[in-house]
C-alpha positions in Angstrom: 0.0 0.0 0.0 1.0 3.4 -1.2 1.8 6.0 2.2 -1.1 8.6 0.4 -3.2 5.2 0.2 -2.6 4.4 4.2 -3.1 7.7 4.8 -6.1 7.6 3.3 -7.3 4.5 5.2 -7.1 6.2 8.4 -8.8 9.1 7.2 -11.7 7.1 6.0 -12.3 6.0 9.7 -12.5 9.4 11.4 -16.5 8.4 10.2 -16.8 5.2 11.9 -15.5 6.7 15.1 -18.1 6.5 18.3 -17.6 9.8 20.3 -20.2 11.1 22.0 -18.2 12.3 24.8 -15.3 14.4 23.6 -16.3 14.7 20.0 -12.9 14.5 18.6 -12.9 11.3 16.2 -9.1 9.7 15.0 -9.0 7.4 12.8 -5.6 4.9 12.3 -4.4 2.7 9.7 -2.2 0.0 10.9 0.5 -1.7 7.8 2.3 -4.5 8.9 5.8 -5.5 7.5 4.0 -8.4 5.3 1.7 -5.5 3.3 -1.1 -6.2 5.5 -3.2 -3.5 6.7 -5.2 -2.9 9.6 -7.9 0.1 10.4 -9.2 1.3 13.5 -11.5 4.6 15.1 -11.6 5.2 18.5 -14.4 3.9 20.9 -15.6 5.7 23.4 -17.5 5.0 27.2 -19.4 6.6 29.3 -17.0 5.6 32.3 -14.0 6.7 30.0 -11.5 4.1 31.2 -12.7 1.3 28.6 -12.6 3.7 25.9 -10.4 2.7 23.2 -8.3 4.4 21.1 -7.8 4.4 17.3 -4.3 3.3 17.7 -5.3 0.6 20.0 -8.3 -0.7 17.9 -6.3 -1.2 15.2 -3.6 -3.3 17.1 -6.2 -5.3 18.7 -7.4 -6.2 15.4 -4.1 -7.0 13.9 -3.1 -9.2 16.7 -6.0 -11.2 16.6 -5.2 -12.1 12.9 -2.1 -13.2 14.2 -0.2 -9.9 12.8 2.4 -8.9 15.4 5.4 -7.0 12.9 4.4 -3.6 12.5 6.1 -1.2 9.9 3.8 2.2 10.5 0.8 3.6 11.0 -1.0 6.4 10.3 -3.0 8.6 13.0 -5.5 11.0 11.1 -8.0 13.8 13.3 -9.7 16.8 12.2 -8.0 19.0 14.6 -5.7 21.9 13.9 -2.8 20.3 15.2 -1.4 16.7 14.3 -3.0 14.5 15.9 -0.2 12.3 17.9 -0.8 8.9 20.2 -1.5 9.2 23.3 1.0 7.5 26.2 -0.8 4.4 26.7 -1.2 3.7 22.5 2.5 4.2 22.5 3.4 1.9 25.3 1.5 -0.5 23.3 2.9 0.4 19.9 6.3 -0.2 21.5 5.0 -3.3 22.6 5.3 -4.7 19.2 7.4 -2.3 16.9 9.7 0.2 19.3 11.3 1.9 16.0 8.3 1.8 13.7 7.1 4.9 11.9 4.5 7.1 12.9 2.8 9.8 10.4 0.5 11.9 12.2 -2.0 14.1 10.2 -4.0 17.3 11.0 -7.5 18.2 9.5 -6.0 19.9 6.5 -3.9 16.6 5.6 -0.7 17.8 6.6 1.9 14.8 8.0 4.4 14.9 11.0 6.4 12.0 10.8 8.7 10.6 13.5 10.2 7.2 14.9 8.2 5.8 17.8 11.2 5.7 19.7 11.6 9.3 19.3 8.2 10.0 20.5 8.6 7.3 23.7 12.5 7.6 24.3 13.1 5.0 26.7 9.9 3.3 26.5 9.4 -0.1 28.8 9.6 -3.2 26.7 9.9 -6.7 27.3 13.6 -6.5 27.1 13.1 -5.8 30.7 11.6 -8.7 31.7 13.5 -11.6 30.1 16.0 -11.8 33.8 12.8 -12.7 35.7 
């Protein structure tokens, strides 16, 4: 898949978002190193703990399939500014792909594009729990 083609994935799921609450719908496209791709919206809760972000959804989904080698993904809003993951989504991110590529987009389309790594420095990974 073509980046402007992922991108356009994620965009395509600001629509399928459930936000009642905060009203601010991201959508995420998920590629995985074999091509695959994976889409996601967030999914809000009225207690606001279970919600899920788009990041998140799409990682559930993949990993279900039995996808776990993540190359990038793209994180689309329709806010001014770009629209970057959120601390738990990056833990998770790191989880599976700790230098993967992240391209965040703002309402007018515009891209910020950065390593994971650079974005959770010094993340916690299971590198520090193979002694135990």
């Amino acid at each position: 898949m073509t980046r402007e083609e992922l991108k356009s994935a994620a965009v395509a799921m600001l629509d399928r978002a459930y936000v009642p609450y905060s009203h601010f719908p991201v959508g995420a496209a998920l590629e995985c190193q074999d091509g695959t791709v994976f889409t996601g919206c967030n999914i809000e809760n009225a207690a606001y703990g279970p919600t899920l972000c788009a990041e998140r959804t799409a990682v559930v989904k993949a990993v279900s399939e039995g996808h776990r080698d993540f190359r990038r993904i793209v994180i689309a809003g329709r806010s001014e500014d770009f629209c970057v993951p959120c601390g738990v989504c990056r833990q998770v991110l790191t989880e599976f792909a700790p230098h993967m590529e992240i391209i965040c987009l703002n309402a007018r389309g515009e891209e910020l594009c950065l390593p994971l790594d650079q974005l959770l420095p010094h993340g916690f990974g299971p590198q520090y729990l193979l002694d135990r």
